[in-house]
C-alpha positions in Angstrom: 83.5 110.9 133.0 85.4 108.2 131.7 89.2 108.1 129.4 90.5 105.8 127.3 93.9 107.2 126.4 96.2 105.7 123.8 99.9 106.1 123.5 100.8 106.9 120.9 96.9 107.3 119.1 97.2 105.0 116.0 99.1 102.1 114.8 101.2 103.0 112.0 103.4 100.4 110.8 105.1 102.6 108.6 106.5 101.2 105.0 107.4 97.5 105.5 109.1 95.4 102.7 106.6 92.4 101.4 107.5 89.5 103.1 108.8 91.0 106.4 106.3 90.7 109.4 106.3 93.6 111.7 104.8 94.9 115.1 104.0 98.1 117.0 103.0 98.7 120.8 100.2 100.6 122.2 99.5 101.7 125.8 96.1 101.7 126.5 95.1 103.9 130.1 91.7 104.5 131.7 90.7 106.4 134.0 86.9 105.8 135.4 86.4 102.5 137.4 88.3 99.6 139.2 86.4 97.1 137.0 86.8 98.4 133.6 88.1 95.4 131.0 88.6 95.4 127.2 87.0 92.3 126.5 88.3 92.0 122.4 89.6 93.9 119.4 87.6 94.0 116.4 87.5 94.7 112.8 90.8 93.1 111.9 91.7 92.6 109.1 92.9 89.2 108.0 96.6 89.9 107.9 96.8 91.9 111.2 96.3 89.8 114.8 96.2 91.7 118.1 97.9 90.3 121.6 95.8 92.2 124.6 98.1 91.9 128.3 96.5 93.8 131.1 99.3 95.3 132.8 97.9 97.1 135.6 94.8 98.0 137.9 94.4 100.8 140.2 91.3 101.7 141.9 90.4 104.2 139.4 91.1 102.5 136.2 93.6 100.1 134.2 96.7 99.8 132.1 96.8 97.4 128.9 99.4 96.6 126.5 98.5 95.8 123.2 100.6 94.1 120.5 99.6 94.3 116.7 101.2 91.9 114.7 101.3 92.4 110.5 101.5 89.2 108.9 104.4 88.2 106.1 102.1 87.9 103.9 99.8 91.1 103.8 99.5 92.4 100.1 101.6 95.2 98.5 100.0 98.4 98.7 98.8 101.5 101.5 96.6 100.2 104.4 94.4 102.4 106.3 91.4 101.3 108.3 89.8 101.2 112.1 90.3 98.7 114.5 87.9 98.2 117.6 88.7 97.7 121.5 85.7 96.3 122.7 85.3 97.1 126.3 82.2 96.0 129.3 81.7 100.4 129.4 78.3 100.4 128.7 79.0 104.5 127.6 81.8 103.7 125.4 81.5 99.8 124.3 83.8 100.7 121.3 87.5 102.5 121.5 88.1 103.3 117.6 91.9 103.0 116.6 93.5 103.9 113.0 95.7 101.1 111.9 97.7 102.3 108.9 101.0 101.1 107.0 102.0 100.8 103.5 103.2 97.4 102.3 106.5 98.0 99.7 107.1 95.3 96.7 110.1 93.4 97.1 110.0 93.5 93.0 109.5 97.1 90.8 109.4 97.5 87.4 110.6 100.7 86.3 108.8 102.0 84.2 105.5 100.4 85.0 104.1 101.8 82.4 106.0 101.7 79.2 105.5 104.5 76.5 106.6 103.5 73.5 105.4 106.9 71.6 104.2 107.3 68.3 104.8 104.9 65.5 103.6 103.8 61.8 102.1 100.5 60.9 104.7 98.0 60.5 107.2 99.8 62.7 109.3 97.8 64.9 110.9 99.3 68.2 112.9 98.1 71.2 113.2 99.6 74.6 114.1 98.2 78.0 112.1 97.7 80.8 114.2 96.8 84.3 113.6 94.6 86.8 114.6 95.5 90.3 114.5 92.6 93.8 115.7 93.2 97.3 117.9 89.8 96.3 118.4 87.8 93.3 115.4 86.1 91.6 114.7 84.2 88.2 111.7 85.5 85.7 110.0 82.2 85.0 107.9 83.5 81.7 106.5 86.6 80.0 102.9 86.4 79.4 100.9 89.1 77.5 97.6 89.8 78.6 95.8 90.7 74.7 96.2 88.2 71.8 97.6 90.7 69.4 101.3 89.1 69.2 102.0 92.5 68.7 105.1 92.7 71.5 108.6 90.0 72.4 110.1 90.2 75.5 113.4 88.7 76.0 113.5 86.8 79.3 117.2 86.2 81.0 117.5 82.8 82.0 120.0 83.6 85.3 119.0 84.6 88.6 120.2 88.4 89.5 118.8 91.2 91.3 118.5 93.6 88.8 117.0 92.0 84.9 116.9 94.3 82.0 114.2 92.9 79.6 114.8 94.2 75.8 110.8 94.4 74.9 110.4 94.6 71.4 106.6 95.9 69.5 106.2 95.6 65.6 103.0 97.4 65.3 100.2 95.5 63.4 98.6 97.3 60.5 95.8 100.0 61.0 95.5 102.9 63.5 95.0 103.4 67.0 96.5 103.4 70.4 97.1 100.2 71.7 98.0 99.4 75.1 99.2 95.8 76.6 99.5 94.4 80.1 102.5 91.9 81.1 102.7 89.2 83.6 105.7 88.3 85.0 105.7 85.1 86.6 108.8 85.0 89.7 110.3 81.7 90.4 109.1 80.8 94.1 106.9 84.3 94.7 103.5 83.5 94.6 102.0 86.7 93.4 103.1 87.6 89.5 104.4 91.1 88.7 102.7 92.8 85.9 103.7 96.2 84.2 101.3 97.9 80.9 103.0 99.3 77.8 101.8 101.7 75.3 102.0 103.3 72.1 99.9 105.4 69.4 100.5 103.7 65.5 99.6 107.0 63.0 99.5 106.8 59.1 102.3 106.6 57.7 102.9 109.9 55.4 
């Protein structure tokens, strides 16, 4: 019988702040033969490398150390997927592994989605949305993603960790729910930040 044990049995990076690389350890044991190698590791993705050191060999087996290294710039969000150790068993060719983290923004907008509630044709109202960074940042520009000129943001001009952005809607004429999405463009971040707002425009009685 043959054992590939891990220790511990999956990667998990954790949460890791955008922009930070990070790394975990795995020991890899087997038990079986003197002349058992992993050869590779497979199914990476792009922003994950893998370092493979044998550390050991005994005549029943060998010890490996395996680095996995997360790239600065893997993209916001959960990761969850399976790596492969490709090893010369022809019983057990692949060793699956779960490599899993969860990338955190170094920007949130709170809300993310804006309600603006109900309102009549005409209407005008202001709320604000804020702008949170691990360190101070400028907002280059605003963009809206429909042509309806329906909403104004006021963009600061100064750099700070924390913008409050006054975002004004006067609500065309006619019913209906309308919902917009904003792209923030960040000075020196290449990925824009984008947020959706709301609202429901009723007859006026």
């Amino acid at each position: 019988r043959t054992d590939v044990v891990l220790e511990p049995g999956s990667v998990n990076f954790g949460t890791v702040d955008k922009g930070m690389p990070a790394e975990r350890v795995i020991d890899i044991s087997y038990a079986g033969r003197a002349d058992w190698h992993i050869r590779d590791v497979e199914n990476l993705p792009a922003y994950l490398t893998a370092e493979l050191q044998e550390v050991s060999r005994t005549a029943t087996g060998a010890n490996y150390k395996l680095k996995m290294i997360l790239a600065d710039n893997a993209p916001v969000g959960p990761f969850r997927g399976l790596v492969n150790l490709i090893t010369d068993d022809g019983s057990n060719p692949k060793v699956p592994m779960l490599v899993e983290g969860d990338i955190a923004s170094d920007i949130v907008v709170n809300p993310s989605m804006v309600s603006l509630g109900m309102l009549k044709p005409g209407e005008q109202k202001t709320v604000n949305v804020v702008v949170r960074g691990k360190k101070p940042f400028r907002i280059g520009k605003v963009e809206c993603d429909s042509d309806l000129n329906a909403f104004k943001v006021q963009v600061p001009e100064d750099e700070k960790i924390v913008h409050v952005l006054p975002l004004t809607i006067s609500t065309p004429n006619g019913t209906g729910t309308i919902v917009e999405e904003f792209t923030l463009t960040i000075d020196g971040r290449d990925e824009p930040v984008t947020f959706k707002a709301f609202c429901k425009v009723v007859a006026g009685t």
